[in-house]
C-alpha positions in Angstrom: 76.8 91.3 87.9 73.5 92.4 90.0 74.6 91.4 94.4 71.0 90.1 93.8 72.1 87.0 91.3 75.5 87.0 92.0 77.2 83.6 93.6 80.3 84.9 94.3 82.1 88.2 95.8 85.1 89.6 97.0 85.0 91.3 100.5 87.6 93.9 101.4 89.3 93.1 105.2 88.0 96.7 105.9 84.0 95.7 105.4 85.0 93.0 108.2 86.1 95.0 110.6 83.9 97.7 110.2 81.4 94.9 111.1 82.0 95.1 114.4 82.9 99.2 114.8 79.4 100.5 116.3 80.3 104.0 115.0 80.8 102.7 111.0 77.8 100.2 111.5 75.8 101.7 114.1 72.7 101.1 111.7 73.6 97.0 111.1 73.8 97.9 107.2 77.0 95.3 107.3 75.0 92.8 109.4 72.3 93.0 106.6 74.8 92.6 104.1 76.4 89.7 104.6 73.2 87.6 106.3 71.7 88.0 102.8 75.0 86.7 100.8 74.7 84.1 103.4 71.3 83.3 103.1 71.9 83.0 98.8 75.1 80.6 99.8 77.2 83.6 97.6 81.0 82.6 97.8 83.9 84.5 99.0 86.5 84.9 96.5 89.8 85.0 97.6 93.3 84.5 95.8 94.8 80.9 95.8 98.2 82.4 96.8 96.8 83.3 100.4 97.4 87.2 99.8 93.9 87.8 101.2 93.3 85.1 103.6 96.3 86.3 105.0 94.9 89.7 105.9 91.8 88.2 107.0 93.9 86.2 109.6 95.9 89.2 110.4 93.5 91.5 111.0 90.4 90.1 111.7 91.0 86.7 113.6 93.6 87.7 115.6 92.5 86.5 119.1 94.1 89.7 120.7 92.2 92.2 118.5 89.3 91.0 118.1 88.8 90.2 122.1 89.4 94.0 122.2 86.5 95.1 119.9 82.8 95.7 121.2 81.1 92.9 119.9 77.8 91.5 119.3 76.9 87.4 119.0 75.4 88.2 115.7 78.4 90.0 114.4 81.0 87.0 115.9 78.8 84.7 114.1 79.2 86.3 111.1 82.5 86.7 111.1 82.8 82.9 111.9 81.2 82.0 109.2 82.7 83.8 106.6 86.3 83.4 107.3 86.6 80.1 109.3 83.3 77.9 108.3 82.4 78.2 105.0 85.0 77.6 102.3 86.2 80.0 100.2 86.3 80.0 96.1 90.2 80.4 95.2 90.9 82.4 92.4 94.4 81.5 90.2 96.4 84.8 90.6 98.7 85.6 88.3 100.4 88.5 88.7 102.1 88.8 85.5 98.9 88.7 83.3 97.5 92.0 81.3 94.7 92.9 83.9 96.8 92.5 86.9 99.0 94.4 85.1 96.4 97.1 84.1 95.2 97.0 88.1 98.7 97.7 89.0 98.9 100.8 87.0 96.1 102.4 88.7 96.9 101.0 92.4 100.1 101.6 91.8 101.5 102.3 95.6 103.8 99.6 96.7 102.2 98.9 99.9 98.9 98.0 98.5 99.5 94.7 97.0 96.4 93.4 98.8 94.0 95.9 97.8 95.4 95.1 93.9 94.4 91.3 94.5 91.2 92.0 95.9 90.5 94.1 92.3 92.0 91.0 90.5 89.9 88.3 92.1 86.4 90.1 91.5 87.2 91.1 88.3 88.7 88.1 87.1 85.4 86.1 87.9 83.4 89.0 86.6 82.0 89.5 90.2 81.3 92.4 92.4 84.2 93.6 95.0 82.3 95.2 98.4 85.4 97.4 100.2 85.1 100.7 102.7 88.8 101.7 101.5 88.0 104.9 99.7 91.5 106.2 99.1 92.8 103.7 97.1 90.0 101.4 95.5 86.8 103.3 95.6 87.6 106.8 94.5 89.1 105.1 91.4 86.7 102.2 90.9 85.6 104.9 87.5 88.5 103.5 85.6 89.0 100.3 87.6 85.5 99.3 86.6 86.7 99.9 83.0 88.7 96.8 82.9 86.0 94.6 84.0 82.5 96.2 82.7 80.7 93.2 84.3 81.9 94.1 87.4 81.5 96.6 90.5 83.0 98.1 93.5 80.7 99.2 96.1 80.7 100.5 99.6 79.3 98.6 102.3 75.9 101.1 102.3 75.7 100.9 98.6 76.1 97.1 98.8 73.3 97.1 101.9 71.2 99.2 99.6 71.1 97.2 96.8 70.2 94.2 98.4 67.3 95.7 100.3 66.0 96.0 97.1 66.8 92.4 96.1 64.6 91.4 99.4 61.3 93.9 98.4 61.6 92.3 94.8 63.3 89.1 94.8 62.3 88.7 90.9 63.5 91.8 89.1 
């Protein structure tokens, strides 16, 4: 599904943090980003066992880290809103069924149980997954992709890019 008519995506802990990283958003592509899925009221998918909010409370609003990161007001605002204002759409994760299964087979490190649900909660809703984690969802978002056609995994810049064209034509 196009970012530009989308009402739901999944958002990899990464993209959030990079947020506030002047060196990985030193042009405000991830500020762009997620003002415009704000502005079309797009909802954050997350898994209904906690497995991502979890990491989102870990790593991003952890009082102690985050007071340690060079921030901005428009980047703490963000962040607010995403993961502590607006509410979240809770996917049912099932971790038994064939595509978790299938997702497992091509994430298949131990340790990456979060990236997997990630993969499962786009996909299941036919939705669009935003993550910076090249080594283990992006280089292999080819045959990822290939369990959920209607779906796609994109870097923050290619995600940025994309809607910069939704804003110059808003009616494609």
């Amino acid at each position: 599904m196009s970012l530009c008519d989308t009402n739901c995506v999944a958002i990899d802990t990464n993209v959030f943090g990079h947020l506030t990283d002047r060196d990985k958003n030193k042009d405000g592509h991830i500020n762009d980003l997620l003002e415009y899925l704000k502005e079309k009221s797009v909802d954050l998918l997350v898994d209904n066992k906690g497995v991502i909010t979890g990491e989102y409370d870990h790593h991003l609003l952890n009082k102690e880290k985050l007071s340690q990161q060079p921030q901005r007001d428009t980047e703490v605002y963000l962040l607010e809103y995403w993961l502590v204002s607006k509410e979240p759409k809770k996917v049912n994760l099932d971790c038994n069924d064939d595509l978790a299964k299938s997702i497992k087979g091509i994430i298949h490190e131990p340790r990456e149980k979060r990236d997997r649900v990630l993969v499962y909660v786009a996909f299941k809703e036919k939705s669009n997954l935003i993550s910076n984690d090249e080594r283990h969802i992006v280089n292999r978002r080819e045959r990822l992709t290939e369990l959920s056609p209607e779906s796609e995994i994109l870097l923050s810049k290619e995600a940025a890019k994309r809607i910069k064209q939704c804003w110059k034509n808003p009616n494609p």
